[in-house]
N, C-alpha and C positions, 0 to 999 in steps of 0.2 A: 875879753867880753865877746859874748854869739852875738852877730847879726844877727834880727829878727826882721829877716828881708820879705816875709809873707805881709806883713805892716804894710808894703807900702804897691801890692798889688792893685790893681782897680777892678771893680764889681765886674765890670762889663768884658775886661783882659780874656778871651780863649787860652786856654793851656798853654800851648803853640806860640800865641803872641808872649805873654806871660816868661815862658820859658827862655825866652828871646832877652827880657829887659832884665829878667832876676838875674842873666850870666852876665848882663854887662855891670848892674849894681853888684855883684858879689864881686867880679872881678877888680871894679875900681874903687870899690868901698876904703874909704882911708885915706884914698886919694885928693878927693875932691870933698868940699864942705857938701852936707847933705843935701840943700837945697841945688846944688849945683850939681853933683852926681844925680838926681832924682830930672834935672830937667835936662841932661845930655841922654839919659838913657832915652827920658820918652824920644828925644829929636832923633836919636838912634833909631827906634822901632820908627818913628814918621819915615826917615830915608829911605830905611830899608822895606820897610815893609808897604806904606803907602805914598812911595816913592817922591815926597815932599823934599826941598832940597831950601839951602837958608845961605844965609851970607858968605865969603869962600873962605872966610877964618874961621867959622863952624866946620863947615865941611872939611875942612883942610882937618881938623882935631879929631873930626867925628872919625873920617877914613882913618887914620893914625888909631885910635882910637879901640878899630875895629880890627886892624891887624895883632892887636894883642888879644883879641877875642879868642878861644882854642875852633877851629874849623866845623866842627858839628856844631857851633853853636851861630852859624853866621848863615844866614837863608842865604840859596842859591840866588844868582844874578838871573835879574827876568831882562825879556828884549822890553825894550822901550816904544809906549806906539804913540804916534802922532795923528793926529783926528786934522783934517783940513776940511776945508766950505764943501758941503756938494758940488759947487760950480767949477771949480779946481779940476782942469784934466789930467787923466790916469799920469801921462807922462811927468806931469810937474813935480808930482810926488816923488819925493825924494825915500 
């Protein structure tokens, strides 16, 4: 039976983002009960993309997860920034 993986796109998804969650639902299709492939993949696109992070049994699967993704399909690693008080001097920042 075809996957009919366009199903479970969302309105608002960019191509880009899109393209991102459809390789991890095609890749694990079969895997996991739908419901449960359909809510790793979003927590997938949250990590990676809007850099949201969850409990470290999620992450731990999610990362795992991600290494069977094929390489073009995995966004590059961004630097991480951290926002401190204005009253915070230059030095303290880490």
């Amino acid at each position: 039976m075809d996957l009919d993986v366009e199903m479970y796109r969302h309105p608002w998804e960019s191509d880009e983002h899109w393209d991102l969650r459809k390789a991890f639902i095609i890749q694990y299709h079969g895997k996991f009960d739908e419901d449960r492939l359909l809510s790793l993949s979003q927590a997938y696109f949250n990590v990676e993309i809007l850099g949201c992070s969850y409990s470290a049994d999620v992450m731990s699967q999610l990362n795992k997860l991600a290494e069977g993704l094929p390489p073009s399909k995995r966004p590059p690693k961004k630097e991480q920034v951290t926002f401190v008080p204005d009253n915070q001097q230059e030095h303290d920042v880490i």
